[in-house]
Residue frames relative to the residue before (quaternion, step in Angstrom):
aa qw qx qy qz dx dy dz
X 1.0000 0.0000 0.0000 0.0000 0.00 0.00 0.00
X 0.2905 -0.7730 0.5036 0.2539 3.23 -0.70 0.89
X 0.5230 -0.7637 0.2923 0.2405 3.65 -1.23 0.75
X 0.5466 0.4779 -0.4705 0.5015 3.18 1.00 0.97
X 0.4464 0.5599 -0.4076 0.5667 3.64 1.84 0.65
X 0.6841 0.5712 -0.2298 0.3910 3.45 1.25 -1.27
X 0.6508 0.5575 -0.2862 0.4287 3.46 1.33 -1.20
X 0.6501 0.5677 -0.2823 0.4189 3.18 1.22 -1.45
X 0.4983 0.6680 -0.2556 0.4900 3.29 0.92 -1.39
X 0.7784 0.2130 -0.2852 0.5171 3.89 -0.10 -1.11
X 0.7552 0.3610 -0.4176 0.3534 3.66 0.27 -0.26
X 0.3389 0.7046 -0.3816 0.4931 3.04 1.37 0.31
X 0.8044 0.4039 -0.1373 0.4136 3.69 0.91 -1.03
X 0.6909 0.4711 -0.2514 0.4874 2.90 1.64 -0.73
X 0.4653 0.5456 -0.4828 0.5027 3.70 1.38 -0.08
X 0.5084 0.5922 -0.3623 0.5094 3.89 1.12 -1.21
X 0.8316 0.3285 -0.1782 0.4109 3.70 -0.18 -1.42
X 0.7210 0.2283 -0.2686 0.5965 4.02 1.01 -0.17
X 0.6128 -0.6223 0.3425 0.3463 4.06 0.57 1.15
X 0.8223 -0.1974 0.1449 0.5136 3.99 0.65 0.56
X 0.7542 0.4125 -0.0462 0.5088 3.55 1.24 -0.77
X 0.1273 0.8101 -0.5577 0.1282 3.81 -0.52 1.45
X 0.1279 -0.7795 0.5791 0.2018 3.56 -0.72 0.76
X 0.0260 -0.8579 0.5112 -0.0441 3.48 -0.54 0.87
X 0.3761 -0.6845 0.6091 0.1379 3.53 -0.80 1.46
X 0.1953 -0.8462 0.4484 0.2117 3.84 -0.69 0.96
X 0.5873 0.4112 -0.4661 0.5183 3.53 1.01 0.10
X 0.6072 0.4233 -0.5198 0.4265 4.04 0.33 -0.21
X 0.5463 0.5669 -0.3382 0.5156 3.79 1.22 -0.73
X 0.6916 0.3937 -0.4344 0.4219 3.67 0.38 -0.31
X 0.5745 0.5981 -0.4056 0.3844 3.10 0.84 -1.52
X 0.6437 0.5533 -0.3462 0.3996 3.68 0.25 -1.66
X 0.8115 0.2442 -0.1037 0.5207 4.09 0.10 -1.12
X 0.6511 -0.4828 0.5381 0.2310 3.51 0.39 0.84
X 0.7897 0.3146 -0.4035 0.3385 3.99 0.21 0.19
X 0.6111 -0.5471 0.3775 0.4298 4.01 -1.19 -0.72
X 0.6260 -0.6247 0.2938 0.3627 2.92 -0.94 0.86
X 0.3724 0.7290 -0.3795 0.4312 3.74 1.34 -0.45
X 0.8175 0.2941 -0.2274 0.4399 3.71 0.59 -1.46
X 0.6263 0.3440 -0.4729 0.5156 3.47 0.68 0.67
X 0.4426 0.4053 -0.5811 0.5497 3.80 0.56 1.05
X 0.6543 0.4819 -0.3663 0.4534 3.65 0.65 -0.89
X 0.6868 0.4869 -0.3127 0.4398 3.87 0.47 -0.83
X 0.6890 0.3170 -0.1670 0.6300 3.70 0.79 -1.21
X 0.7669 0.1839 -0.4979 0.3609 3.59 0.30 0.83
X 0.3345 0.7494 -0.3416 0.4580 3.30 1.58 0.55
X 0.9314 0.0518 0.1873 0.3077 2.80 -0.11 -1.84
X 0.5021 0.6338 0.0120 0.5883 2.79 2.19 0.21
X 0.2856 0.8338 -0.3097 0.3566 3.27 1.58 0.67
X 0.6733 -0.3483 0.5760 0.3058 3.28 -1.78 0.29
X 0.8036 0.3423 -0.2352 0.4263 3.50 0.28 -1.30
X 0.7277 0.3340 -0.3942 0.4511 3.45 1.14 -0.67
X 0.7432 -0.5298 0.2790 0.2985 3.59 0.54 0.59
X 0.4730 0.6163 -0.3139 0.5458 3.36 1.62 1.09
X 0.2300 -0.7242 0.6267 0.1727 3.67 -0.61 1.01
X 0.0184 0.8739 -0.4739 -0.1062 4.07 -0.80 0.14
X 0.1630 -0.8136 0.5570 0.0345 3.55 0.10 1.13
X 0.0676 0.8112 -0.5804 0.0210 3.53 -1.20 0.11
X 0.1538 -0.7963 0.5849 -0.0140 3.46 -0.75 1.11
X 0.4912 -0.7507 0.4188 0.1406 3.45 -0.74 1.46
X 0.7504 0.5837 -0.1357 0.2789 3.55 -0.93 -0.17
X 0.6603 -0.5517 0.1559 0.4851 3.95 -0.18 0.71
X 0.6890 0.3544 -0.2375 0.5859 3.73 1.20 -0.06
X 0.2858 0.7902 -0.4882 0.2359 3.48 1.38 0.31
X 0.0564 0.7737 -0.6310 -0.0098 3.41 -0.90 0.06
X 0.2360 -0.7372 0.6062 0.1828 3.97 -0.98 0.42
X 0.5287 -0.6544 0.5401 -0.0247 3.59 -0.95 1.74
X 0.1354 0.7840 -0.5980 0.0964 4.01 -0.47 0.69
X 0.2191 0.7587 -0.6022 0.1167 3.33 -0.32 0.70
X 0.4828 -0.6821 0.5181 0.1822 3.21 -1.43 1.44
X 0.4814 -0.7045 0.4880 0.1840 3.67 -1.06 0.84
X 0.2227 -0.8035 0.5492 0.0560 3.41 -0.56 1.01
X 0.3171 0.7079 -0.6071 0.1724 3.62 -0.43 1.31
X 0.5216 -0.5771 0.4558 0.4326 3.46 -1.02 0.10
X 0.8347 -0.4277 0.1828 0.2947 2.98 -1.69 0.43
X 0.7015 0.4443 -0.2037 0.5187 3.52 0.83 -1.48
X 0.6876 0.2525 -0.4272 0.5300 4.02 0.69 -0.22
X 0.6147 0.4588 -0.5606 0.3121 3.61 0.53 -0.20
X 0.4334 0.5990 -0.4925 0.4592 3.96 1.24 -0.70
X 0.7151 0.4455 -0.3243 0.4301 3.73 -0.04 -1.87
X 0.6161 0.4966 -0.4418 0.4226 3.91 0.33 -0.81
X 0.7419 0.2972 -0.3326 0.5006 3.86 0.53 -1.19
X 0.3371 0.7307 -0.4888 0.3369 4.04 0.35 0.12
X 0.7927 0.3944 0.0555 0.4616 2.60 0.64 -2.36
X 0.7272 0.4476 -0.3381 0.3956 3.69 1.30 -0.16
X 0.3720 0.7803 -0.3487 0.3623 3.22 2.11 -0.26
X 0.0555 -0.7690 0.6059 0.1959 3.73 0.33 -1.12
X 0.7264 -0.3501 0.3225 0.4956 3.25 -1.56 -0.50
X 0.8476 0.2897 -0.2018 0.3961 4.00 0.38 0.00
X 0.0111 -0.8541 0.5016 -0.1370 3.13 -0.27 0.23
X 0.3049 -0.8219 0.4790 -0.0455 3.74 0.04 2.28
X 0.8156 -0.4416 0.2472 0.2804 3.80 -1.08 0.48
X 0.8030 0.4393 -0.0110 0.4027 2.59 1.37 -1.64
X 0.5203 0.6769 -0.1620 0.4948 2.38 1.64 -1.22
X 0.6169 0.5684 -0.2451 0.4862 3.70 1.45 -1.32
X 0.7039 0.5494 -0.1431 0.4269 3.40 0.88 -1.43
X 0.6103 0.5975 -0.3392 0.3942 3.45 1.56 -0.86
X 0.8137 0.5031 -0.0819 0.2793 3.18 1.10 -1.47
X 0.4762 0.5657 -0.3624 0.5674 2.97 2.08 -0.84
X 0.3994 0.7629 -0.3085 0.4041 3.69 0.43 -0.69
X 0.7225 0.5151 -0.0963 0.4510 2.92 0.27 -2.20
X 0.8169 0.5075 -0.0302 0.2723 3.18 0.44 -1.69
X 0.4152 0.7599 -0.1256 0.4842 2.72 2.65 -0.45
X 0.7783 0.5150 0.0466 0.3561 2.71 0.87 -1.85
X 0.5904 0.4476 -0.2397 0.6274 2.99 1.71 -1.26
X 0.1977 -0.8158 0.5049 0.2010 3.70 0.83 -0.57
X 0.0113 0.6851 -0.5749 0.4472 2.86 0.76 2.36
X 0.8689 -0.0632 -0.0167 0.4907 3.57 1.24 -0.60
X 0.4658 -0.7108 0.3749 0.3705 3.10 -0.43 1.57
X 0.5808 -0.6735 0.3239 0.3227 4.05 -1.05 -0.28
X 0.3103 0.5399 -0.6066 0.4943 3.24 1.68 0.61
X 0.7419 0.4472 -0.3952 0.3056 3.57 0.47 -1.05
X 0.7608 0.4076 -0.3665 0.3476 3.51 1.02 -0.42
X 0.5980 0.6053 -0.3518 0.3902 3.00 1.06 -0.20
X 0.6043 0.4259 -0.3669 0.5647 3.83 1.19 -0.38
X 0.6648 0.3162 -0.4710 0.4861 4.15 0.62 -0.52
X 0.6426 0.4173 -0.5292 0.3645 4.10 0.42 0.08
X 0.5855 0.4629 -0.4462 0.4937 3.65 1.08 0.13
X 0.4860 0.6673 -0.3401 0.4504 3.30 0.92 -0.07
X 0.6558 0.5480 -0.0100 0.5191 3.19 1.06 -1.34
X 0.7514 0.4838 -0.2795 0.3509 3.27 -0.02 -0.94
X 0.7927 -0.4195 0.2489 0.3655 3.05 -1.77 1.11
X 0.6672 0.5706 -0.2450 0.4114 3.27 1.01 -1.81
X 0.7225 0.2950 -0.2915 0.5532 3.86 -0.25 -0.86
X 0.8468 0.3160 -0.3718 0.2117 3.45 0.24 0.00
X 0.2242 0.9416 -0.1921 0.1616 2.77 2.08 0.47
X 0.6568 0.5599 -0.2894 0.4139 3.21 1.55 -0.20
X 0.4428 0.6905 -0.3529 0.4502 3.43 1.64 -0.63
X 0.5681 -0.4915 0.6001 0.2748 3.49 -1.15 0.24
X 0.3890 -0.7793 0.4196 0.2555 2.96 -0.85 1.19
X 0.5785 0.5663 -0.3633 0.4612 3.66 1.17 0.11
X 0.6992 0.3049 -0.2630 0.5907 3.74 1.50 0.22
X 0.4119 0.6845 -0.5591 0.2218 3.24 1.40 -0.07
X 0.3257 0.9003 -0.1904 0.2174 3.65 1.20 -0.70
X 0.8431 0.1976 0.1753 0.4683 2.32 -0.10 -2.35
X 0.3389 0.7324 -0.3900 0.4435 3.70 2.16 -0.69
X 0.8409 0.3554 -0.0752 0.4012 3.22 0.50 -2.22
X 0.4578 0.5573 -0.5251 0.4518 3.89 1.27 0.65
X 0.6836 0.5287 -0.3007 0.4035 3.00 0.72 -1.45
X 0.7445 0.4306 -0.3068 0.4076 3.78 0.54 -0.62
X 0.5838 0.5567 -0.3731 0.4583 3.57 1.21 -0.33
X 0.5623 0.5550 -0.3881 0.4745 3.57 1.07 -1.35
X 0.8525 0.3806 -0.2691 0.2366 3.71 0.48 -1.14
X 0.5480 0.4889 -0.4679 0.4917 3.68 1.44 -0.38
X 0.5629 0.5812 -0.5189 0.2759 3.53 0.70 -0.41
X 0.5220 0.6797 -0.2822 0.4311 3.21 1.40 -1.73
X 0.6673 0.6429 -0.1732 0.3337 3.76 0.78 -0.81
X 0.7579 0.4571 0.0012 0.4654 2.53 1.25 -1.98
X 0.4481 0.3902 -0.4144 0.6893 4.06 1.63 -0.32
């Protein structure tokens, strides 16, 4: 496992183990997992988003500490929220992040993700120009959601 899976992964448990809501010091967090303190900015501004349904405060300074708390909305505004965070383009990973997401949050069961990442993918969209392959693969996400509320 790589260790920007591992970091994610433990704050992942500790939102699980404190009901949506973790305060986490990021140099005692490195120390603990053996990495720098850099790759937990990189995870919690990764993977840790607005769009993926995370709020993130942070408070500078030797008692700093960085706040994660998981948004609570129902399904159909949490769909309408990721619509609206899609824009006009919308990258592989970026695709792959959110379905995920949506996994996890169990908004969609994994037949369903697993047929809108074939959707997605490089492959089925291989005929598109790769300069629209993009903006192709927004337009189709925006709409199975649209389906799926």
């Amino acid at each position: 496992m790589r260790m920007s899976d591992l970091v994610a992964q433990y704050i992942l448990d500790m939102l699980e183990q404190q009901d949506g809501s973790a305060e986490i010091q990021r140099n005692e967090l490195a120390g603990s997992l053996g990495c720098v303190p850099s790759q937990i900015n990189y995870v919690i501004t990764s993977r840790f988003t607005p769009e993926q349904g995370y709020i993130v405060e942070s408070r500078r300074g030797g008692g700093g500490y960085i706040r994660i708390s998981r948004v609570k909305m129902d399904r159909g505004t949490a769909i309408m929220h990721i619509i609206n965070s899609v824009g006009s383009s919308f990258d592989k990973a970026s695709a792959e992040a959110m379905i995920n997401n949506m996994l996890q949050r169990q908004m969609i069961d994994l037949q369903s993700a697993k047929l809108i990442a074939a959707a997605l993918s490089d492959r089925t969209l291989a005929k598109v120009e790769q300069d629209k392959r993009d903006s192709v693969r927004a337009d189709l996400f925006k709409n199975m959601l649209l389906v799926l509320e």
